[in-house]
MIDOSE-1310 file (N, C-alpha, C; in nm, 2 decimals, decimal comma, always signed):
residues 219
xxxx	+11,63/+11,00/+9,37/+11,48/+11,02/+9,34/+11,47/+11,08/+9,20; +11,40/+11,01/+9,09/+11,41/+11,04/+8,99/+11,26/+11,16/+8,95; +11,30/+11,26/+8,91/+11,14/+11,36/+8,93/+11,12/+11,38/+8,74; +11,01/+11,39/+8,76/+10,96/+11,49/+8,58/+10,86/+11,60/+8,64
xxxx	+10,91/+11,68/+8,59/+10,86/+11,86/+8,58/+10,75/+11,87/+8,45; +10,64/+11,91/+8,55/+10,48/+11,95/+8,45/+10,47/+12,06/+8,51; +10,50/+12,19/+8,42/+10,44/+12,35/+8,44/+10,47/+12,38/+8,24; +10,35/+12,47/+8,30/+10,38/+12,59/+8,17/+10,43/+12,67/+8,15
xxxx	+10,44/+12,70/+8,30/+10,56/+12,80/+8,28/+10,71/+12,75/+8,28; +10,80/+12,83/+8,15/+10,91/+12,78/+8,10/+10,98/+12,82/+8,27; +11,00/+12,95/+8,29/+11,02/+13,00/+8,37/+11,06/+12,97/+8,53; +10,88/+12,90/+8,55/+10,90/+12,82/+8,69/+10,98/+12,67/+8,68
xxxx	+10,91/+12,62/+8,58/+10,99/+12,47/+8,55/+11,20/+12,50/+8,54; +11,22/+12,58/+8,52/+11,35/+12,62/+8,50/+11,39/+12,65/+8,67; +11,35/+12,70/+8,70/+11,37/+12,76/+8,82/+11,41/+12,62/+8,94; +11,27/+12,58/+8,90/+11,21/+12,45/+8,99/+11,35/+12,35/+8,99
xxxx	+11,41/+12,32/+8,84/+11,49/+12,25/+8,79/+11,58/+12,22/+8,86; +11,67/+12,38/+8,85/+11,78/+12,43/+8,90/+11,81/+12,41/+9,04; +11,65/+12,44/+9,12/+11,67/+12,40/+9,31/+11,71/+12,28/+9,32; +11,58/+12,21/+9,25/+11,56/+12,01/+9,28/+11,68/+11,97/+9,22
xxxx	+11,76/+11,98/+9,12/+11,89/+11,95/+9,10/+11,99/+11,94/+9,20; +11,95/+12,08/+9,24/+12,10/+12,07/+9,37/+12,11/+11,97/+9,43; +11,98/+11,91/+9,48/+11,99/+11,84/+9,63/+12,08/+11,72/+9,56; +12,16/+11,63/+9,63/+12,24/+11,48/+9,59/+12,16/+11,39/+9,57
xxxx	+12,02/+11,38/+9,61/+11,93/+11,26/+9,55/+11,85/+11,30/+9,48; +11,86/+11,40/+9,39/+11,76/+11,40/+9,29/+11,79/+11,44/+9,14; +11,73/+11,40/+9,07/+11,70/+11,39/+8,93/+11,66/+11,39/+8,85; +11,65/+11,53/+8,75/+11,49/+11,59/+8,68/+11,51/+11,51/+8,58
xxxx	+11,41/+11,44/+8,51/+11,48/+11,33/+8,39/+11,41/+11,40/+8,34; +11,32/+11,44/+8,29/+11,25/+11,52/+8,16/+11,15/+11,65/+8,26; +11,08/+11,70/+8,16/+10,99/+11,88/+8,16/+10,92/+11,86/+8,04; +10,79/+11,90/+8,13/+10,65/+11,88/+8,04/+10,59/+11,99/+8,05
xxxx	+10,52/+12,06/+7,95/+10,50/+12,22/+7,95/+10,35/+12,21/+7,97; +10,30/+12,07/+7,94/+10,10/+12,03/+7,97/+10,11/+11,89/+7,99; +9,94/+11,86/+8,02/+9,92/+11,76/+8,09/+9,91/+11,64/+7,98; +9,93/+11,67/+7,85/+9,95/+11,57/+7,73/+10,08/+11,54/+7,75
xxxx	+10,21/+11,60/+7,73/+10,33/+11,62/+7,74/+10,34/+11,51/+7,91; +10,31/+11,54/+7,99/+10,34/+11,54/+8,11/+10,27/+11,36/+8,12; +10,17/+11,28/+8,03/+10,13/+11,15/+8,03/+10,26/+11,07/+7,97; +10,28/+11,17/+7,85/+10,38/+11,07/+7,75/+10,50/+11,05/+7,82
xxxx	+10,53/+11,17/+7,85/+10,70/+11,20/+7,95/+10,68/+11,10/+8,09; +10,59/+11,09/+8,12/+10,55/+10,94/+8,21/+10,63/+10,80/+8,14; +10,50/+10,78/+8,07/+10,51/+10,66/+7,99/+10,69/+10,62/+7,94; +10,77/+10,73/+7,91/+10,88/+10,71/+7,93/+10,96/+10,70/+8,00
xxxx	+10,96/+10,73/+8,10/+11,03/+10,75/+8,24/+11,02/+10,73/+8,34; +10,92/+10,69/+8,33/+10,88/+10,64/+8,47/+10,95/+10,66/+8,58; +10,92/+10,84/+8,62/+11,01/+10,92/+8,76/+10,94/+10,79/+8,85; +11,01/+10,82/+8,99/+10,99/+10,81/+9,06/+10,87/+10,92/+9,12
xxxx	+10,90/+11,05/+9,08/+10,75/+11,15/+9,15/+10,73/+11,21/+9,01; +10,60/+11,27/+8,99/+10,57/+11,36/+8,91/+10,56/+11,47/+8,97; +10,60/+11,60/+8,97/+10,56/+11,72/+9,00/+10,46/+11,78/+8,93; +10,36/+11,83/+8,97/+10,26/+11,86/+8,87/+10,21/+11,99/+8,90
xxxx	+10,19/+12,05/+8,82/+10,09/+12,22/+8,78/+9,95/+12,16/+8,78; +9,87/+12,25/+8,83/+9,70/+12,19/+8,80/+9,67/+12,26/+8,67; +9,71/+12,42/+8,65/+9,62/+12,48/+8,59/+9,72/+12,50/+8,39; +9,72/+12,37/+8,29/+9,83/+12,38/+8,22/+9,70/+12,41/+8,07
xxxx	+9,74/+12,41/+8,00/+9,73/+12,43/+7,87/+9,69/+12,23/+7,79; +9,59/+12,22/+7,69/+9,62/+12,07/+7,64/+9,53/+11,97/+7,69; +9,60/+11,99/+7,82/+9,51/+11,87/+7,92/+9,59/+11,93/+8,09; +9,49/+11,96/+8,15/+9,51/+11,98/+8,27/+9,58/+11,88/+8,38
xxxx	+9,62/+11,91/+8,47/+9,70/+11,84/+8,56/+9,58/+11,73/+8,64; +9,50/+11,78/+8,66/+9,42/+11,67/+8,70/+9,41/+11,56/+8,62; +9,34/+11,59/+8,54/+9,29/+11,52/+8,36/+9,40/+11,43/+8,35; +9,55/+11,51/+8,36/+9,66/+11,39/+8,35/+9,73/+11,29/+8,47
xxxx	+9,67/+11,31/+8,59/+9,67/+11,22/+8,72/+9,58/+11,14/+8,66; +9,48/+11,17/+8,63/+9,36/+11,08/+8,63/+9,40/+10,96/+8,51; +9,46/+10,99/+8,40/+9,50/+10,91/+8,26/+9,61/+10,83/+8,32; +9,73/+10,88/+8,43/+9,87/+10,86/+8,41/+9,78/+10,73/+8,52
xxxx	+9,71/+10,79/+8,63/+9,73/+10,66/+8,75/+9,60/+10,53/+8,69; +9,53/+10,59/+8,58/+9,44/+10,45/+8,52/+9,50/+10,38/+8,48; +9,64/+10,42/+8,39/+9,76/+10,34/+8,30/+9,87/+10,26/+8,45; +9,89/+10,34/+8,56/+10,01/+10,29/+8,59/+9,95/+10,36/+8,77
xxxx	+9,84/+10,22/+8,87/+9,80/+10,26/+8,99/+9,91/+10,28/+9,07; +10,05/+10,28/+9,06/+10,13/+10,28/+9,17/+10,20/+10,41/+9,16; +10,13/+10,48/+9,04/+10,22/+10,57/+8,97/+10,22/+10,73/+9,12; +10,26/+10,79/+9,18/+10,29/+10,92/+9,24/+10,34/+11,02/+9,16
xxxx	+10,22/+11,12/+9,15/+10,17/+11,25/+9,10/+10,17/+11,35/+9,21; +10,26/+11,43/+9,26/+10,26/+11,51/+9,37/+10,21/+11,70/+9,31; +10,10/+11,76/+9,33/+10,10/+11,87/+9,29/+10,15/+11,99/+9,37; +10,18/+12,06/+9,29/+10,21/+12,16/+9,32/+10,19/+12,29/+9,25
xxxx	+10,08/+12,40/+9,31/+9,99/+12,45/+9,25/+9,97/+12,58/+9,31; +9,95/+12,67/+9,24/+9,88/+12,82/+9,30/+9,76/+12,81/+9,33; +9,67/+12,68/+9,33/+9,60/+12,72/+9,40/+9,53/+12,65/+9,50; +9,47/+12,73/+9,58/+9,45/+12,65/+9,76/+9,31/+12,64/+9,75
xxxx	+9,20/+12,66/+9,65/+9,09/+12,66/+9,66/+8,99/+12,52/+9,66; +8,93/+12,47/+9,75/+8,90/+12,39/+9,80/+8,82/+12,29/+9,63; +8,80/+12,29/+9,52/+8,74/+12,23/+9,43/+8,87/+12,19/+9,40; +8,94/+12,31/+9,39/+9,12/+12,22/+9,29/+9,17/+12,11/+9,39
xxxx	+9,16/+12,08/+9,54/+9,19/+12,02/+9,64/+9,15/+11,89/+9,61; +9,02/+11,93/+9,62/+8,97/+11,79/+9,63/+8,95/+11,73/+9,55; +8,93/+11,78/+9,36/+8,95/+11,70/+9,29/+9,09/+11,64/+9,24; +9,18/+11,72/+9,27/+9,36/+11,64/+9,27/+9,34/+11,54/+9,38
xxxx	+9,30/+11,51/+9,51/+9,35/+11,44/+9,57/+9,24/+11,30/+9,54; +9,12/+11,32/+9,52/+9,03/+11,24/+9,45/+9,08/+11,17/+9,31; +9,20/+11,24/+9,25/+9,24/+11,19/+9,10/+9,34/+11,07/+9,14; +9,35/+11,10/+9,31/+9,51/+11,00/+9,34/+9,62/+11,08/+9,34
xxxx	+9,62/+11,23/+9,37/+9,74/+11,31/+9,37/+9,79/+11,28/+9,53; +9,96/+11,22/+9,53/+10,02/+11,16/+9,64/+10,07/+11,26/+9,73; +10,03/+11,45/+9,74/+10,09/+11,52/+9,80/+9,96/+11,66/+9,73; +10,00/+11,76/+9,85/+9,98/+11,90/+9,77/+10,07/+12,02/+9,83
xxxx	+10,11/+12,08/+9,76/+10,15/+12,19/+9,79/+10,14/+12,35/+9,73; +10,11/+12,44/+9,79/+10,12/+12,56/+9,73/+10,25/+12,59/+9,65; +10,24/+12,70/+9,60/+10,36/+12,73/+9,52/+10,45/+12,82/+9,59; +10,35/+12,88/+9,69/+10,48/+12,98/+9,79/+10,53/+12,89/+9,91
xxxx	+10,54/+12,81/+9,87/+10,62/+12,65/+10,02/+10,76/+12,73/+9,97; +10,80/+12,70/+10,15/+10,98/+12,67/+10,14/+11,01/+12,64/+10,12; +11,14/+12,68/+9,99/+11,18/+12,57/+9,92/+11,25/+12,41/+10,02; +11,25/+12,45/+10,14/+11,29/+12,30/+10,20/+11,23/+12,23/+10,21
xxxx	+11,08/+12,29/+10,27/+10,95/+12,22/+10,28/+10,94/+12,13/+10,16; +10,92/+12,24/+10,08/+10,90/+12,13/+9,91/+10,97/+12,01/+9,91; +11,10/+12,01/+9,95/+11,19/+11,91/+9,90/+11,14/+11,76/+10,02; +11,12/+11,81/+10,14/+11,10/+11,76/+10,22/+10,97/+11,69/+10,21
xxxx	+10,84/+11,74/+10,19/+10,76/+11,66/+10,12/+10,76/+11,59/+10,02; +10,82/+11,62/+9,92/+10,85/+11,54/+9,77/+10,88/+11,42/+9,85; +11,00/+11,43/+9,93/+11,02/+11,29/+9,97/+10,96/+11,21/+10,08; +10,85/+11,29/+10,12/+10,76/+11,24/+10,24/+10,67/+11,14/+10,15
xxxx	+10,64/+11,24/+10,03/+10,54/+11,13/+9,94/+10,59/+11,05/+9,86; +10,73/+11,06/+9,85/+10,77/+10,96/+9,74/+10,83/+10,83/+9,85; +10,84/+10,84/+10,02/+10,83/+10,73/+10,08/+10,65/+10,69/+10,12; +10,59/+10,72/+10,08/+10,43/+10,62/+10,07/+10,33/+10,73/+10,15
xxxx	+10,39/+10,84/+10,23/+10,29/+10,93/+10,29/+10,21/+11,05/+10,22; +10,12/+11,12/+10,29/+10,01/+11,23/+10,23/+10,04/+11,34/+10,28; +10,16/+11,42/+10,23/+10,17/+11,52/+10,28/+10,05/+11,63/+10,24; +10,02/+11,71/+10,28/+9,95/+11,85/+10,27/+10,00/+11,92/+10,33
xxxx	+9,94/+12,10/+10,20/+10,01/+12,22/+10,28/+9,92/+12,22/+10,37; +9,93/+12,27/+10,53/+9,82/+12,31/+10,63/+9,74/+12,44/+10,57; +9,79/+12,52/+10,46/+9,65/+12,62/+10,40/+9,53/+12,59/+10,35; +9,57/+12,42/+10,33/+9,48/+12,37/+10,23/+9,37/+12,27/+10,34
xxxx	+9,43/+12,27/+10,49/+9,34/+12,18/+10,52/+9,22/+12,19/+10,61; +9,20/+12,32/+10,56/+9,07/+12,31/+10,64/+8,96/+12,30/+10,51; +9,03/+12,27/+10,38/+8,89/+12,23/+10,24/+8,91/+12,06/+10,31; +8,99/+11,99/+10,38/+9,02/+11,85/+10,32/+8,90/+11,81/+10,45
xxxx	+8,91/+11,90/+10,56/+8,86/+11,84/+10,71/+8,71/+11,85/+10,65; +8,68/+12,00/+10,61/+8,56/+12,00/+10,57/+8,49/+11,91/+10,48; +8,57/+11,86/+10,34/+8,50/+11,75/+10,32/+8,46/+11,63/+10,39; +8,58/+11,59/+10,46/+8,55/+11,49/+10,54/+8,46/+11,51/+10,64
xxxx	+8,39/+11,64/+10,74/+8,26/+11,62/+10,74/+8,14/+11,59/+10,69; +8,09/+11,63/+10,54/+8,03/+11,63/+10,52/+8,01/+11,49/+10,42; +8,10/+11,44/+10,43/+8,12/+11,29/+10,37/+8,10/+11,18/+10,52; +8,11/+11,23/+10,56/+8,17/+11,14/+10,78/+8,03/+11,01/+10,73
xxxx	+7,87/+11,05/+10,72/+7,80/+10,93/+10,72/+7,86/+10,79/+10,65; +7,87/+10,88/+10,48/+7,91/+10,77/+10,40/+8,01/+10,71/+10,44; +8,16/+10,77/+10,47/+8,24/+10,72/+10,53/+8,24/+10,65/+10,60; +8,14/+10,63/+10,73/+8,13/+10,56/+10,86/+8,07/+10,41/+10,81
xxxx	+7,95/+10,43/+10,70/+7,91/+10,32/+10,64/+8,01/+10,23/+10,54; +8,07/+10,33/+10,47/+8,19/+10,16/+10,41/+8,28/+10,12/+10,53; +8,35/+10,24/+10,63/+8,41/+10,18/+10,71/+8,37/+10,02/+10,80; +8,23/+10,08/+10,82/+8,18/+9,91/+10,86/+8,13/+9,84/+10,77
xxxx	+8,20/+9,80/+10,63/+8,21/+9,71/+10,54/+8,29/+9,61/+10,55; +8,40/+9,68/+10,62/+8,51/+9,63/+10,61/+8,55/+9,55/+10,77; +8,64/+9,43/+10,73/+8,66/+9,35/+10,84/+8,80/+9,42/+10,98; +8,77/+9,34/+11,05/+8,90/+9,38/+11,14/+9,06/+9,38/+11,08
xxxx	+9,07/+9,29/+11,02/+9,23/+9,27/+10,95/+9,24/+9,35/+10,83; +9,07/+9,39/+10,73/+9,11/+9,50/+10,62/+9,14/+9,61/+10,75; +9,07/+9,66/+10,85/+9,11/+9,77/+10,88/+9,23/+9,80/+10,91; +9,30/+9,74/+10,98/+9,44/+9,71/+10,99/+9,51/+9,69/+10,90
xxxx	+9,50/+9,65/+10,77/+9,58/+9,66/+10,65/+9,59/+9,86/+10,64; +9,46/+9,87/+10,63/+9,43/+10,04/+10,59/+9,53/+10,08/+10,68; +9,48/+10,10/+10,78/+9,59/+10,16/+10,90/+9,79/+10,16/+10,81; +9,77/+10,07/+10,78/+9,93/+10,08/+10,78/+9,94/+10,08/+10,60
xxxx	+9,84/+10,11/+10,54/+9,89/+10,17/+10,37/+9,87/+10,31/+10,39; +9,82/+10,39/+10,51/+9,82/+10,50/+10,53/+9,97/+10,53/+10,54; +10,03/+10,49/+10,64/+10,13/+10,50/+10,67/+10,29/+10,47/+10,51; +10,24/+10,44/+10,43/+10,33/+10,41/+10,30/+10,41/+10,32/+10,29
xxxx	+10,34/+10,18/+10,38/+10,40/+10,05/+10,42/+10,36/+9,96/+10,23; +10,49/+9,90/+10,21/+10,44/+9,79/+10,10/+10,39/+9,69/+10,14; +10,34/+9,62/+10,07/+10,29/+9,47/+10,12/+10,38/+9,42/+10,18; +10,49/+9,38/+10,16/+10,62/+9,33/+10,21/+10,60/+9,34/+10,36
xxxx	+10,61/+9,51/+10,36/+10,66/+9,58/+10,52/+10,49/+9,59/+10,59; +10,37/+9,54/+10,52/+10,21/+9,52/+10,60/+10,25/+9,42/+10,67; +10,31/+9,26/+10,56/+10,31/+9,14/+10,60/+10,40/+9,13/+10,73; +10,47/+9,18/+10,72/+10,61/+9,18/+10,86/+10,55/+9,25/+10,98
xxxx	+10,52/+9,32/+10,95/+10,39/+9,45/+11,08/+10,29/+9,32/+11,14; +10,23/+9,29/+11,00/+10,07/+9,20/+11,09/+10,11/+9,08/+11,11; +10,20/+8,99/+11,05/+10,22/+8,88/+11,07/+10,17/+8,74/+11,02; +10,14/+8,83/+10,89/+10,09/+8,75/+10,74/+10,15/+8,75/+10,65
xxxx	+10,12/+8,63/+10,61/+10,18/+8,63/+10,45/+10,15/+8,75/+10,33; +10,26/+8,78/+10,25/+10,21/+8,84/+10,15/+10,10/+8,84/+10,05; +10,12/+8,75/+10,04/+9,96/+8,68/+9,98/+9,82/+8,73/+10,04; +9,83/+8,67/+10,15/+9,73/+8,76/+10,22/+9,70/+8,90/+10,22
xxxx	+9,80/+8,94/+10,25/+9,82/+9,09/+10,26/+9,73/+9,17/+10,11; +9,75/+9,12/+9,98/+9,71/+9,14/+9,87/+9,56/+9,12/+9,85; +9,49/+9,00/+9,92/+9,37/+8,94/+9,89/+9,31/+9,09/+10,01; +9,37/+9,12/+10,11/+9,31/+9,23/+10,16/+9,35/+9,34/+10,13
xxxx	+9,44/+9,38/+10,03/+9,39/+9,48/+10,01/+9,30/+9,52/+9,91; +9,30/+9,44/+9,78/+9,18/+9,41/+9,67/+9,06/+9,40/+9,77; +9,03/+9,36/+9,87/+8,92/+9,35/+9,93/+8,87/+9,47/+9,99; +8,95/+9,56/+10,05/+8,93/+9,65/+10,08/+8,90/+9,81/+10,01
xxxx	+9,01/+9,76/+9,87/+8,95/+9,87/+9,77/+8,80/+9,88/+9,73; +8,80/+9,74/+9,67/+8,65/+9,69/+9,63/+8,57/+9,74/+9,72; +8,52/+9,72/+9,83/+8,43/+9,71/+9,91/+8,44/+9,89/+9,97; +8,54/+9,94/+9,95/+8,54/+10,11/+9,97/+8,52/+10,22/+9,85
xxxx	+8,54/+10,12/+9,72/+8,50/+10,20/+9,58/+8,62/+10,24/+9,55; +8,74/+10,23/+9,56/+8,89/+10,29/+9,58/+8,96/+10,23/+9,48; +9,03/+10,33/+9,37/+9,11/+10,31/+9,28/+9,26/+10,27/+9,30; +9,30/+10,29/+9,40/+9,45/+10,26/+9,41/+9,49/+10,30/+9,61
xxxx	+9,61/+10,29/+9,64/+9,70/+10,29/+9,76/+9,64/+10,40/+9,79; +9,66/+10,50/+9,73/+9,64/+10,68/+9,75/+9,53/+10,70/+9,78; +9,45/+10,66/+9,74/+9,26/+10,70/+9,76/+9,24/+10,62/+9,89; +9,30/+10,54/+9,92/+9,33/+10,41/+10,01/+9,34/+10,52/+10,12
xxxx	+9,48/+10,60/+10,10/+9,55/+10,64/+10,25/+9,47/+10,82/+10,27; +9,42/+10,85/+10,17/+9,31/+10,93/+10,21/+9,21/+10,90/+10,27; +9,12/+10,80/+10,19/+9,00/+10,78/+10,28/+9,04/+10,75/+10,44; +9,13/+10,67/+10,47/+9,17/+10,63/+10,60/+9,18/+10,81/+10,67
xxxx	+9,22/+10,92/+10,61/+9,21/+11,03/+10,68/+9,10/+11,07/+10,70; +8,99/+11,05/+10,60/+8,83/+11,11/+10,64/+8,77/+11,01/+10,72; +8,83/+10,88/+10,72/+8,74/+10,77/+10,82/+8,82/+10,79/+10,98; +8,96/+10,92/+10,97/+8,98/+10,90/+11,12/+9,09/+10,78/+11,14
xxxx	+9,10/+10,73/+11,05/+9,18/+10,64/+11,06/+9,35/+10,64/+11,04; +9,37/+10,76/+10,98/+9,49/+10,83/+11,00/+9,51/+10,97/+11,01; +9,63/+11,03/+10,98/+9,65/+11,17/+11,02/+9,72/+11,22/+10,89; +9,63/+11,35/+10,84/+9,73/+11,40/+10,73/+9,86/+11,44/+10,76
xxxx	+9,95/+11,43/+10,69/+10,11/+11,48/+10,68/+10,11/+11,60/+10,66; +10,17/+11,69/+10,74/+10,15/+11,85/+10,75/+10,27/+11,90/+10,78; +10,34/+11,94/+10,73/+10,49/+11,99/+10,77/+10,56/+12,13/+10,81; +10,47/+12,21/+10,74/+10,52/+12,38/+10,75/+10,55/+12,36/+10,91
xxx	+10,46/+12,40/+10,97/+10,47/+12,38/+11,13/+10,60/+12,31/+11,19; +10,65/+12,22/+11,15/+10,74/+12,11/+11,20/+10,91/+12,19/+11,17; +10,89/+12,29/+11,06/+11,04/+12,33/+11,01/+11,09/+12,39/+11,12
C-alpha cells in the first residue's frame, strides 16, 4: 500500500513515517508539509491513500480533498487530525474524505483503518460519532426524500458500494452485467447529488442503509 504524508508538522510526519514504514505492506512515497504540496505530490504519485492533516498552512486539508478528488473521483484521502469537532467532521467527510481519525488513535488502530479504507470502507474514530449520527438526524427528511428517488436495483447497488465492492465485485453479488452496474451507479449519484463512491457510502450511512466502520472497540 503505497501512502503520501500531508502534515506540517516536520516532526509528526517523521514520526508517522517511521511507524507506517515498518509494517511489510506499506510505503511512504513522498511528504507534503500543506495542502498545495499535498495536490501536487498527488498528481505525482498517485498513493494508493493520502494521509491528511486538516489544519496545514497554504491550502488546508479540506480545500485539498476537495481539488485532489475533483481531479481524480476515485482518489482516497484518509484524515487524520487533532480535531474531533463536529464542523472539521463533517466538512472532511462531505469533501469525500475515505476515513477519520484522531491523532491520539493506536498506533494499530491507525494502521488497521488505513487499510479498512484503502479496501473501499468508512472507517470512523467512535469520538467522532456522535457529530456524524447527529447530522444524520437532522438531514433524515432530506435523506428519506432522495432515498425514494431512487429505484430498487440503485438501492442495492448502494448497499454494496457501502461496503467497498467494485463494479466488477457489484456485478458478481447482483448478477448483472458490468455495464449495468455503471449506468446505475451514474444514476444513482445523479439523482442523490453525489460526487463520487465516498459521498455514495456515506449517504448510505445517514439513509440507514449502512453501518459506519468503527474499530477502537473491536481491538
Amino acid at each position: 500500500m503505497r501512502i503520501l504524508l500531508a502534515d506540517d508538522h516536520h516532526v509528526v510526519r517523521k514520526g508517522l513515517a517511521y511507524f507506517l514504514e515498518a509494517h511489510p505492506d506499506i510505503e511512504i512515497v513522498a511528504e507534503a508539509s500543506n495542502g498545495e504540496e499535498a495536490v501536487a505530490l498527488y498528481e505525482r504519485h498517485r498513493p494508493d491513500i493520502l494521509l491528511m492533516d486538516i489544519d496545514m498552512p497554504v491550502m488546508d486539508g479540506i480545500q485539498a480533498t476537495h481539488v485532489i478528488l475533483r481531479n481524480h473521483p476515485q482518489a482516497k484521502v484518509f484524515m487524520l487530525s487533532g480535531y474531533g469537532e463536529k464542523d472539521f467532521v463533517i466538512q472532511a467527510l462531505q469533501a469525500g474524505a475515505c476515513g477519520y481519525q484522531l491523532k491520539d488513535v493506536e498506533p494499530d488502530v491507525l494502521i488497521y483503518t488505513i487499510q479498512a479504507a484503502n479496501s473501499g470502507e468508512l472507517p470512523l474514530d467512535p469520538r467522532i460519532m456522535k457529530h456524524v449520527l447527529t447530522h444524520v438526524a437532522r438531514s433524515a427528511n432530506s435523506v428519506a426524500d432522495k432515498v425514494n428517488r431512487l429505484t430498487d436495483r440503485e438501492v442495492d447497488v448502494l448497499k454494496e458500494i457501502s461496503t467497498g465492492k467494485s463494479n466488477k465485485e457489484i456485478a458478481a453479488a447482483l448478477f448483472i452485467s458490468e455495464k449495468t452496474v455503471k449506468t446505475h451507479v451514474s444514476n444513482l449519484l445523479g439523482k442523490l447529488e453525489l460526487q463520487d463512491r465516498t459521498q455514495a457510502a456515506l449517504f448510505a450511512i445517514q439513509a440507514g442503509i449502512a453501518k459506519p466502520i468503527s474499530f477502537l472497540d473491536e481491538q
